[in-house]
BALOBA-1460 file (C-alpha; in Angstrom, 3 decimals):
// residues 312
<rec num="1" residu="x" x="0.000" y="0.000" z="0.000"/>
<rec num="2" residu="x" x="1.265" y="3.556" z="-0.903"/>
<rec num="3" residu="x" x="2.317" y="5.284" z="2.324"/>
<rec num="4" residu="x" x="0.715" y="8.572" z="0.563"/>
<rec num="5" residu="x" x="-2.177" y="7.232" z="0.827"/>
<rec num="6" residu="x" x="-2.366" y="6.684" z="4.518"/>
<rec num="7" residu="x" x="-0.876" y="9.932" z="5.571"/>
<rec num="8" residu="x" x="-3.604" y="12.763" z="5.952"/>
<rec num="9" residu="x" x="-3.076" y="15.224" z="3.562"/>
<rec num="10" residu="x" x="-0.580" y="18.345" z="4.313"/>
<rec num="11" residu="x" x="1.322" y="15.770" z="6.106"/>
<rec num="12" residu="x" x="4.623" y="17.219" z="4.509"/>
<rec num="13" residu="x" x="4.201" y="20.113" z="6.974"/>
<rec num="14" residu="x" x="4.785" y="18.322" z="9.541"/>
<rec num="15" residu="x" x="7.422" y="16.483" z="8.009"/>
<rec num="16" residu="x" x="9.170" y="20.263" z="7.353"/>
<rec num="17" residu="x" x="8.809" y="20.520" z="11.421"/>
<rec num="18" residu="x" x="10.027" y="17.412" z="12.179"/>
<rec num="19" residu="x" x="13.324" y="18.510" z="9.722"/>
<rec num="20" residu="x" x="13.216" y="22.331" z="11.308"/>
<rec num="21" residu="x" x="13.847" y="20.124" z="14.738"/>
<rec num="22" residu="x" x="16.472" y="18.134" z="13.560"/>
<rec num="23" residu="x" x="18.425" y="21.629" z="12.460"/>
<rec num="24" residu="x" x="17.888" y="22.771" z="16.457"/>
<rec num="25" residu="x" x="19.359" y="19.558" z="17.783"/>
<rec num="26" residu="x" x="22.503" y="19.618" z="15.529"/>
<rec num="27" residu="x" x="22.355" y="23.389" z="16.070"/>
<rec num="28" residu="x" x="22.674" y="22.584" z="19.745"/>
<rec num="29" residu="x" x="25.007" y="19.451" z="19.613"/>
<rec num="30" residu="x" x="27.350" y="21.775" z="17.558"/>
<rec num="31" residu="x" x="27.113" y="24.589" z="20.006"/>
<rec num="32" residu="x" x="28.367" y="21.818" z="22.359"/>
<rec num="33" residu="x" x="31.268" y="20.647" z="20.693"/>
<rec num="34" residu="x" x="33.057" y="24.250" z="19.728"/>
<rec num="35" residu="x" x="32.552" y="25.038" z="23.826"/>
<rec num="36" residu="x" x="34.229" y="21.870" z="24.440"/>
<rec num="37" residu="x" x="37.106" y="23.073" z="22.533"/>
<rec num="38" residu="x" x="36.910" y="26.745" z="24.027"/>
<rec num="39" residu="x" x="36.476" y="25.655" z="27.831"/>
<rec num="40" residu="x" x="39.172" y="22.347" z="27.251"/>
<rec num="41" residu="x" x="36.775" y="19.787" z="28.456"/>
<rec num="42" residu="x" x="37.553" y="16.678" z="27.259"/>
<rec num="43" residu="x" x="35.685" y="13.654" z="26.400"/>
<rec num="44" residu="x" x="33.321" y="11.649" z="27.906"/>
<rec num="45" residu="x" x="33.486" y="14.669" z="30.849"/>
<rec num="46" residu="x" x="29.375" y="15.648" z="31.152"/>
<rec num="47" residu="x" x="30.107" y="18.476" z="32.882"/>
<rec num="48" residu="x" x="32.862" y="20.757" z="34.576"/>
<rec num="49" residu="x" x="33.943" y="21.582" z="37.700"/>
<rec num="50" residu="x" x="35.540" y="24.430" z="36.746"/>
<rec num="51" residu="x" x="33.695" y="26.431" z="33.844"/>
<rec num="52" residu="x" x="29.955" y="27.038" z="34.174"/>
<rec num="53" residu="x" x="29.104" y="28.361" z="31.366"/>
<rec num="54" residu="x" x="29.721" y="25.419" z="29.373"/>
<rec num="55" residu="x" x="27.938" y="23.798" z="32.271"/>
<rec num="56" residu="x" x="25.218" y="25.934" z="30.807"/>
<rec num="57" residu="x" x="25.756" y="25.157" z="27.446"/>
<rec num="58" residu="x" x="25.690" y="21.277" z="27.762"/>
<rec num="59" residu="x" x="22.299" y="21.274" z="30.060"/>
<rec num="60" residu="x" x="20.789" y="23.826" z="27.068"/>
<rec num="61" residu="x" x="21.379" y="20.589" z="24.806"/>
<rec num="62" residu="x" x="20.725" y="17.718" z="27.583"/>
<rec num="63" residu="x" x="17.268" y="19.360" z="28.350"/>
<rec num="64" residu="x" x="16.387" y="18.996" z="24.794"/>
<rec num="65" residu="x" x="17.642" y="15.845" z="24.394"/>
<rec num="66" residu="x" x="15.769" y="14.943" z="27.822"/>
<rec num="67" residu="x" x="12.064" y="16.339" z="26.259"/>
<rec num="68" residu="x" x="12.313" y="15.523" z="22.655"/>
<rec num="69" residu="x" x="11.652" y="12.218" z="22.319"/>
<rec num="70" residu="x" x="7.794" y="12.990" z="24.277"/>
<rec num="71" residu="x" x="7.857" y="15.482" z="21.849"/>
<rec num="72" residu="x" x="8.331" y="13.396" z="18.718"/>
<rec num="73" residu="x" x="5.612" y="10.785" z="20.659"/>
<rec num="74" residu="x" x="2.723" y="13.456" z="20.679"/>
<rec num="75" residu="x" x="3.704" y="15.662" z="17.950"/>
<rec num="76" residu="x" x="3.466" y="12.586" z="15.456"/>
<rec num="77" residu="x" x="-0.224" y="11.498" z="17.194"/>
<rec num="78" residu="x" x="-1.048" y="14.974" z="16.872"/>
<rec num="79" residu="x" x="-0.452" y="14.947" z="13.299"/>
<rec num="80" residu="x" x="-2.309" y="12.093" z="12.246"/>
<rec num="81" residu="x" x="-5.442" y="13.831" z="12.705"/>
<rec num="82" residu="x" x="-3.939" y="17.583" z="12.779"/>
<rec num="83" residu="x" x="-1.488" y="18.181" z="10.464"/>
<rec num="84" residu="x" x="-1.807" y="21.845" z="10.095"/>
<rec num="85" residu="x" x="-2.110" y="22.511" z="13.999"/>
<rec num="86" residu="x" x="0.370" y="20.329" z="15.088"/>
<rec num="87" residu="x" x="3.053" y="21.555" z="12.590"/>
<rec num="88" residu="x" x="2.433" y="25.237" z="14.108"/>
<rec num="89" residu="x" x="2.741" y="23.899" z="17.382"/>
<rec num="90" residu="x" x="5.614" y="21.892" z="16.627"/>
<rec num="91" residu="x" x="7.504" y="24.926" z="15.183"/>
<rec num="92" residu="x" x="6.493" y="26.992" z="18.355"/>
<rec num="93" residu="x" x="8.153" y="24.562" z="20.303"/>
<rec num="94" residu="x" x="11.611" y="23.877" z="18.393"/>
<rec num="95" residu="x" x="12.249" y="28.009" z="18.114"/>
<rec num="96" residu="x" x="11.532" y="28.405" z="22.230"/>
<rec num="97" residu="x" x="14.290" y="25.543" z="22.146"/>
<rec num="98" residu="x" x="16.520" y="28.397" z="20.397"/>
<rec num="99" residu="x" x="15.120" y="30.794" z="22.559"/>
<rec num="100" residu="x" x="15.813" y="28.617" z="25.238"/>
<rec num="101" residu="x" x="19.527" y="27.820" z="24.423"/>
<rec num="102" residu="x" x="20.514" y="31.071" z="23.737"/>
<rec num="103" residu="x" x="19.147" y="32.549" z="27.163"/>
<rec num="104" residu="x" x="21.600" y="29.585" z="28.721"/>
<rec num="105" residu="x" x="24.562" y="30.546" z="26.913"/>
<rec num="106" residu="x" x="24.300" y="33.781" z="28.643"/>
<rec num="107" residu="x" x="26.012" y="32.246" z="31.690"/>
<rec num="108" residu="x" x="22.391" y="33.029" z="33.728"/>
<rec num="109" residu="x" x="20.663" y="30.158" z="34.304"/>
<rec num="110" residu="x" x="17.590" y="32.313" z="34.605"/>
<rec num="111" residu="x" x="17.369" y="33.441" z="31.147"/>
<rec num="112" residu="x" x="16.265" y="30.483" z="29.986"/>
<rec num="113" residu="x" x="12.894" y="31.218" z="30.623"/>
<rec num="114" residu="x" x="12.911" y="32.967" z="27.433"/>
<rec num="115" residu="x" x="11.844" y="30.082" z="25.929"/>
<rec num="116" residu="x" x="8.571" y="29.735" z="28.089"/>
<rec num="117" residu="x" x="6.146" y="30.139" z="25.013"/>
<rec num="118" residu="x" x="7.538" y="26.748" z="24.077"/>
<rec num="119" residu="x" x="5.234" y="25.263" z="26.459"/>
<rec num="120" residu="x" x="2.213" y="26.339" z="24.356"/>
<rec num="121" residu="x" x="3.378" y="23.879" z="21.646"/>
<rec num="122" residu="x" x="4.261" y="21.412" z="23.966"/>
<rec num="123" residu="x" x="1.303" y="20.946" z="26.081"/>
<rec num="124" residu="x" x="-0.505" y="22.022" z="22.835"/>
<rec num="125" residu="x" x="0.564" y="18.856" z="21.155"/>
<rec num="126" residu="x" x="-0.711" y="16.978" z="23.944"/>
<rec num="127" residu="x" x="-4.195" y="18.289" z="24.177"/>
<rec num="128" residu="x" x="-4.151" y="17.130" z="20.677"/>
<rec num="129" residu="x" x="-3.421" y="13.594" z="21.164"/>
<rec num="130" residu="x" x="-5.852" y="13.503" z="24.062"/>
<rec num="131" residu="x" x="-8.394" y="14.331" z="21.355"/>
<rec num="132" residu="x" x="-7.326" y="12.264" z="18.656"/>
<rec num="133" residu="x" x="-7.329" y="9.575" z="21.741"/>
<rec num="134" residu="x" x="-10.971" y="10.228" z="22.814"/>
<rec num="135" residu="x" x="-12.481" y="10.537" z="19.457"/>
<rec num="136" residu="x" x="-10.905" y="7.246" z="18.626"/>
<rec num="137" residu="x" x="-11.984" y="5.707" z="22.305"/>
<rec num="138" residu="x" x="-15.274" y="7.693" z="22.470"/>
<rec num="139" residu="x" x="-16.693" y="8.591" z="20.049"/>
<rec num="140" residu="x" x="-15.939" y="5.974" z="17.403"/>
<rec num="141" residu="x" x="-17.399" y="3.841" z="20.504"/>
<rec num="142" residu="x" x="-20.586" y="5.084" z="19.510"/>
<rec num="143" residu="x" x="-21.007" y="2.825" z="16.412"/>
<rec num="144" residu="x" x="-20.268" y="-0.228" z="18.199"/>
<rec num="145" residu="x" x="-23.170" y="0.719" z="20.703"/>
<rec num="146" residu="x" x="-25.666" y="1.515" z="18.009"/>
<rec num="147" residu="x" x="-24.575" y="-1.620" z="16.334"/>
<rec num="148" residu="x" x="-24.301" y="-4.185" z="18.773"/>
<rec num="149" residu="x" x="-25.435" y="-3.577" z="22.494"/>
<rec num="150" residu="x" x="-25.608" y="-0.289" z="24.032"/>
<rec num="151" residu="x" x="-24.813" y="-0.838" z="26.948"/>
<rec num="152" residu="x" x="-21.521" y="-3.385" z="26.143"/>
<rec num="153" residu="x" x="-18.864" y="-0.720" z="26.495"/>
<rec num="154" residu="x" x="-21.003" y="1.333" z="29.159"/>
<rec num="155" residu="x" x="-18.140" y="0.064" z="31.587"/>
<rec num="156" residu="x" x="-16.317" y="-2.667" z="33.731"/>
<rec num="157" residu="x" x="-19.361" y="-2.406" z="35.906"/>
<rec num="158" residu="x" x="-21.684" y="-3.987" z="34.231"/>
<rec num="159" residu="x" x="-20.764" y="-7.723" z="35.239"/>
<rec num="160" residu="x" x="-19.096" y="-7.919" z="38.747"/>
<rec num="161" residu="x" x="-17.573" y="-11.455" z="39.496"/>
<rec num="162" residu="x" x="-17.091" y="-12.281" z="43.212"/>
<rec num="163" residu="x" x="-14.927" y="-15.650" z="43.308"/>
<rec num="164" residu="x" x="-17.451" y="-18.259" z="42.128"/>
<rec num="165" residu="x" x="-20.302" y="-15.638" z="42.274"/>
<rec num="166" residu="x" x="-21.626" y="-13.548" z="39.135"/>
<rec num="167" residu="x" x="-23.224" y="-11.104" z="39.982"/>
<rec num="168" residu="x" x="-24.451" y="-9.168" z="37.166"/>
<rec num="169" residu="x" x="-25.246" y="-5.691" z="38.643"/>
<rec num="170" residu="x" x="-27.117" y="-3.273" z="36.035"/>
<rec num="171" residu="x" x="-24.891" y="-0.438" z="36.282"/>
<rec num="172" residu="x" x="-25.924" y="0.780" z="32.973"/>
<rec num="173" residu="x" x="-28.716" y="2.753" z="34.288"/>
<rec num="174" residu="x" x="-26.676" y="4.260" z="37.247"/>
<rec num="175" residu="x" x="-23.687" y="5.296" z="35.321"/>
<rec num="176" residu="x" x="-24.566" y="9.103" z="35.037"/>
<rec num="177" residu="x" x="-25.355" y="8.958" z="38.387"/>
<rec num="178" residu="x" x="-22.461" y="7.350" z="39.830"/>
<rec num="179" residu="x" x="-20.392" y="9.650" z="37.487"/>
<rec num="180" residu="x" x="-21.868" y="12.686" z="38.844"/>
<rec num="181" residu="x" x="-21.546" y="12.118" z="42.089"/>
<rec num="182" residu="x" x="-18.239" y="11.086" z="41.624"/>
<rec num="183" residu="x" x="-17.206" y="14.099" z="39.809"/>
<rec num="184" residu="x" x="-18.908" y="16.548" z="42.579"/>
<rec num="185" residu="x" x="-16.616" y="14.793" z="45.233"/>
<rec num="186" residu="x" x="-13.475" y="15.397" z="43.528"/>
<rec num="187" residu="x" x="-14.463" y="19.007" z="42.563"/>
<rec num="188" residu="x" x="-16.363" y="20.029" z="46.482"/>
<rec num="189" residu="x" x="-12.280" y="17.639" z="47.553"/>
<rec num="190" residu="x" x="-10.461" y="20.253" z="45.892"/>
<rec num="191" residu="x" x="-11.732" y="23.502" z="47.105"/>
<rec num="192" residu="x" x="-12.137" y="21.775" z="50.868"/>
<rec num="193" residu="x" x="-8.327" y="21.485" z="50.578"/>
<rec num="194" residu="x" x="-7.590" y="24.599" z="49.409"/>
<rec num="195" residu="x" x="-10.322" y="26.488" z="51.878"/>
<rec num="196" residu="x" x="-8.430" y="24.515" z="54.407"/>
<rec num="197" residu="x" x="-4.882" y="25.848" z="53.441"/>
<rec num="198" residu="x" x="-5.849" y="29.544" z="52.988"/>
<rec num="199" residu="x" x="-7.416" y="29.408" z="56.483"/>
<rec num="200" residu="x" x="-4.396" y="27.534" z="58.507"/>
<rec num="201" residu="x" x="-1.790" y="30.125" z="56.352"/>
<rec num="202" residu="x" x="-3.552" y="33.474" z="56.254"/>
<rec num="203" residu="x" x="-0.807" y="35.488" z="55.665"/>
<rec num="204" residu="x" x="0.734" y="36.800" z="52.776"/>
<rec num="205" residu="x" x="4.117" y="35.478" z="52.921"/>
<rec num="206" residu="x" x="2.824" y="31.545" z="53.417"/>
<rec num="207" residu="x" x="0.533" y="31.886" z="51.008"/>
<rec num="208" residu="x" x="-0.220" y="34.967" z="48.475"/>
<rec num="209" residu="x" x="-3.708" y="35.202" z="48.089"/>
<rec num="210" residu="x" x="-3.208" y="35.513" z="43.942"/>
<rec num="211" residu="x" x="-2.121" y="31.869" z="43.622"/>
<rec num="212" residu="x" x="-6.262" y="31.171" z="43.859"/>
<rec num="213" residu="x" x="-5.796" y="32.184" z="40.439"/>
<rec num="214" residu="x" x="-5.473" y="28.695" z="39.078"/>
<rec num="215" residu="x" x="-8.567" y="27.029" z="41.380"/>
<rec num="216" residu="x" x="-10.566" y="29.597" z="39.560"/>
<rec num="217" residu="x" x="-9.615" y="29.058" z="36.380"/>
<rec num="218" residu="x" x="-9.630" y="25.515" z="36.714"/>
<rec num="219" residu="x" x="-13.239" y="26.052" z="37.943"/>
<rec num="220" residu="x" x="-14.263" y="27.832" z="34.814"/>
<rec num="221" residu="x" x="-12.653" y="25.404" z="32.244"/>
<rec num="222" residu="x" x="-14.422" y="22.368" z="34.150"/>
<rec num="223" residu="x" x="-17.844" y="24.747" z="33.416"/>
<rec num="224" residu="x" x="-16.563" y="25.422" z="30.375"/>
<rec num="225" residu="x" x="-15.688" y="21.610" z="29.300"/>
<rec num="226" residu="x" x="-19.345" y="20.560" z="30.391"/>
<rec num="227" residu="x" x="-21.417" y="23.215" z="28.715"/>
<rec num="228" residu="x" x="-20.863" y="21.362" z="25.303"/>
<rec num="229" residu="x" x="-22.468" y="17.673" z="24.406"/>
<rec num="230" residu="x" x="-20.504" y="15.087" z="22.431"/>
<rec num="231" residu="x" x="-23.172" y="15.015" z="20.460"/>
<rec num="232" residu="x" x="-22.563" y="18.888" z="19.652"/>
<rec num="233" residu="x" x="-18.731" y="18.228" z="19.333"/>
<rec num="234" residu="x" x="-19.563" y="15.676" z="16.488"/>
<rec num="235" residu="x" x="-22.360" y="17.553" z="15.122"/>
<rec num="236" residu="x" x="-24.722" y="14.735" z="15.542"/>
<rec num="237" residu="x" x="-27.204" y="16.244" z="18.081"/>
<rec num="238" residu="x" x="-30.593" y="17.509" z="17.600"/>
<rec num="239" residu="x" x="-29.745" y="20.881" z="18.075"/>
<rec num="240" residu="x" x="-26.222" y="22.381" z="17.197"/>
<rec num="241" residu="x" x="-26.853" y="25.361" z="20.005"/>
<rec num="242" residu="x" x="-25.641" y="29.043" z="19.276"/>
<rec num="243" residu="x" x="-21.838" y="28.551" z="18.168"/>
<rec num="244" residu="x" x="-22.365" y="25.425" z="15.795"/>
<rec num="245" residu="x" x="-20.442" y="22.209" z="15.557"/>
<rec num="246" residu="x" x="-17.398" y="24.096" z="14.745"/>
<rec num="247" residu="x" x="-17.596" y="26.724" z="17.590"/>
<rec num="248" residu="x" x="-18.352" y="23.974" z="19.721"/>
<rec num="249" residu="x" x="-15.149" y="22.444" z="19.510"/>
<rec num="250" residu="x" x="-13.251" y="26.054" z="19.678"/>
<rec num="251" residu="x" x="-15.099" y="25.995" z="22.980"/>
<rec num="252" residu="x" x="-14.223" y="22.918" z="24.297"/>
<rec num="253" residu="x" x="-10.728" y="23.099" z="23.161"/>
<rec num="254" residu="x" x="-10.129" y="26.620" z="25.122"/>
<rec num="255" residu="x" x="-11.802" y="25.020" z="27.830"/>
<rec num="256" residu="x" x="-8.906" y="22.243" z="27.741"/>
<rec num="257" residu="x" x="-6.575" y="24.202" z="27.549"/>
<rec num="258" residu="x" x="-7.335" y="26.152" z="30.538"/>
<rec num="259" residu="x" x="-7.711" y="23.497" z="32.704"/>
<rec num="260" residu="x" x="-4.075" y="22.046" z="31.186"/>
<rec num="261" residu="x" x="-3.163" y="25.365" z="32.028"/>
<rec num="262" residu="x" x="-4.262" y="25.829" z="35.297"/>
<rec num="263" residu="x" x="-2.990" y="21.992" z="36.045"/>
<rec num="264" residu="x" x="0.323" y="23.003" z="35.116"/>
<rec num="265" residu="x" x="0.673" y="26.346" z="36.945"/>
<rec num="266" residu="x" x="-0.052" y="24.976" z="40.040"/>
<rec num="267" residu="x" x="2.949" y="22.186" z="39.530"/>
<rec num="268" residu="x" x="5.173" y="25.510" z="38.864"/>
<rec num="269" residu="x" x="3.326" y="27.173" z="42.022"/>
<rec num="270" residu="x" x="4.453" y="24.183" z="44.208"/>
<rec num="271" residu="x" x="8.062" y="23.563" z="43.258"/>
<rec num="272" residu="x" x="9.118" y="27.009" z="42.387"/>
<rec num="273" residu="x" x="6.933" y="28.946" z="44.505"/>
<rec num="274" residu="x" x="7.580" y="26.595" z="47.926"/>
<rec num="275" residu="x" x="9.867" y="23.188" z="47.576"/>
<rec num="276" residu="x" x="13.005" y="24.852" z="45.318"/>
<rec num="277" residu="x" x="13.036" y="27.878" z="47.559"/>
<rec num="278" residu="x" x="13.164" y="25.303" z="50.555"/>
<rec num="279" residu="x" x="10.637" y="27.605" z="52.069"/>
<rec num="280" residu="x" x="9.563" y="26.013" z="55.847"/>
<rec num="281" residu="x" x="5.725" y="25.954" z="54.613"/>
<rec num="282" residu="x" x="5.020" y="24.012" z="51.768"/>
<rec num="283" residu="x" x="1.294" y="22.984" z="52.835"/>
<rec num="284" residu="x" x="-0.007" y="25.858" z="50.706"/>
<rec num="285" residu="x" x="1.325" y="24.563" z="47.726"/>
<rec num="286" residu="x" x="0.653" y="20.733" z="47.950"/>
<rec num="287" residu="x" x="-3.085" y="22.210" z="48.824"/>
<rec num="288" residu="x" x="-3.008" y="24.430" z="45.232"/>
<rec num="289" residu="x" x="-1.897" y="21.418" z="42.974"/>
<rec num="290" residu="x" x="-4.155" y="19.052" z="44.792"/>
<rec num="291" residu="x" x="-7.147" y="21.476" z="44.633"/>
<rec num="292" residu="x" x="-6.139" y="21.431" z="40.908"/>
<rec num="293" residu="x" x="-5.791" y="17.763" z="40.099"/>
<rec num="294" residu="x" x="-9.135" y="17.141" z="41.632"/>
<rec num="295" residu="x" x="-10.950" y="19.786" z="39.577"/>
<rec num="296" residu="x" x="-9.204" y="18.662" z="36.500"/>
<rec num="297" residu="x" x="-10.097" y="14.734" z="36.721"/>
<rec num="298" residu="x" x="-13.644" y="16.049" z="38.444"/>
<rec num="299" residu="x" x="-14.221" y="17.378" z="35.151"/>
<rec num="300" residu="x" x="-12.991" y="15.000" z="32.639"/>
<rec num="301" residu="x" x="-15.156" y="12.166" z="34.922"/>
<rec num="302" residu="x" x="-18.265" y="14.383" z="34.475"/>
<rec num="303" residu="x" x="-17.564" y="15.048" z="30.693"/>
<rec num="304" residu="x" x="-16.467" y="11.068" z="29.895"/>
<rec num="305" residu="x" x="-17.923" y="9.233" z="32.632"/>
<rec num="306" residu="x" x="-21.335" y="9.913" z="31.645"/>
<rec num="307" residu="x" x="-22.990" y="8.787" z="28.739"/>
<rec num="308" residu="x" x="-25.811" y="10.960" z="26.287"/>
<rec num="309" residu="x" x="-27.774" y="7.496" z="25.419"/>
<rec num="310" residu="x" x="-29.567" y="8.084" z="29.611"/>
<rec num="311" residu="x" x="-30.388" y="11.939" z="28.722"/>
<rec num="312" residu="x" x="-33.662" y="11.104" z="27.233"/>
């Protein structure tokens, strides 16, 4: 079979990324080599005790290395289905690794933030295989139910085997409401914990009141992620609402990337807000990520857990 044929069409963009990225890593492996020769350090030496800023030069290239191959992982899944995005995503990401490199080679470990943006191709790539993932999971699921049994892929509930015992539980007709309830735990779980923190660290220099930030965010992208159907997502439902199939998924894809978002700003709140800074309080920002974990799977349980066939 002709491999052209498989390949979705404007594929060869993101072969050009994929080639742009091999350009940054010799880029940076060169970039290695010539400070190898200007700082003497010999082979198979990592790093030196002596010079840092060729310290600084060979992490620039060993982070790379380090991330790259997840990269090539969810940039090719990405592309499968999303060619065009993931190819501008992809090229967002290899220039921050420029960006990135070249703030290193300053000899200030700091600048390398420059390269920040990066993570909106990264995690942007991601989000992308989580889709291609669910609509291959989900909502391709759909025809097998419509087909066949509804209720056959409704979850490992329905038949519960105790030793010897079957007992064959109808959980087919509980499933949105084991779903929801499950989902309003985890979301009431992770404002308890942060409600909890803020009152046992009231002041300012435990925990700054502006890291709520995220909770509330997260908050509006698990509102956000639920105010769509699947049904409107695939443009299959009886009424397309005000924005349309296409709007639809514009919607819910802001919506996951906020709560990505917030998810991942509370893991920066915790380590470089509290544990790297070795401050003696770290309580406040175990209770931010947690408070954020729970309203991010809270949400995806509501949105996935349930199933449109019980709406009627």
């Amino acid at each position: 079979m002709d491999i052209l044929t498989i390949l979705p069409s404007n594929f060869g963009y993101v072969i050009f990324t994929f080639l742009y990225s091999w350009i940054m890593l010799m880029y940076l492996a060169l970039k290695v080599g010539s400070a190898r020769k200007q700082y003497n350090v010999k082979y198979p030496t990592m790093y030196s005790d002596k010079e840092p800023v060729f310290n600084c030069i060979q992490r620039a290239h060993q982070n790379t290395l380090e991330v790259y191959p997840q990269w090539l992982v969810f940039q090719t899944i990405a592309a499968l289905v999303y060619p065009l995005s993931a190819s501008v995503l992809g090229a967002i990401w290899v220039t921050s690794r420029f960006s990135y490199a070249w703030g290193y080679y300053t000899g200030d470990p700091s600048k390398r933030m420059n390269g920040v943006y990066g993570y909106i191709g990264y995690f942007g790539v991601i989000i992308l295989s989580i889709s291609v993932a669910l609509h291959e999971v989900v909502y391709n699921q759909d025809i097998h139910i419509k087909n066949e049994n509804r209720r056959v892929m409704s979850g490992f509930l329905d038949g519960i085997r105790c030793g010897d015992c079957e007992c064959n539980v109808d959980w087919g007709e509980r499933r949105n409401t084991i779903a929801s309830i499950a989902a309003g735990v985890l979301f009431f779980t992770g404002w308890w914990i942060i409600i909890d923190a803020a009152v046992k660290y009231p002041e300012e220099d435990n925990f700054h009141h502006a890291y709520h930030t995220c909770g509330v965010i997260a908050t509006v992208a698990f509102l956000m992620i639920n105010a769509v159907s699947n049904g409107q997502v695939r443009g299959d439902s009886y009424s397309e609402g005000c924005m349309g199939q296409t709007g639809a998924r514009v919607w819910l894809f802001i919506g996951f990337m906020l709560a990505f978002g917030s998810l991942i700003a509370s893991m920066w709140i915790l380590f470089g807000g509290f544990v790297v800074p070795q401050k003696p309080v770290v309580y406040p920002g175990i209770a931010i990520f947690f408070q954020n974990a729970f309203i991010f799977f809270g949400g995806l349980v509501f949105k996935f857990g349930r199933t449109e066939d019980l709406w009627q």
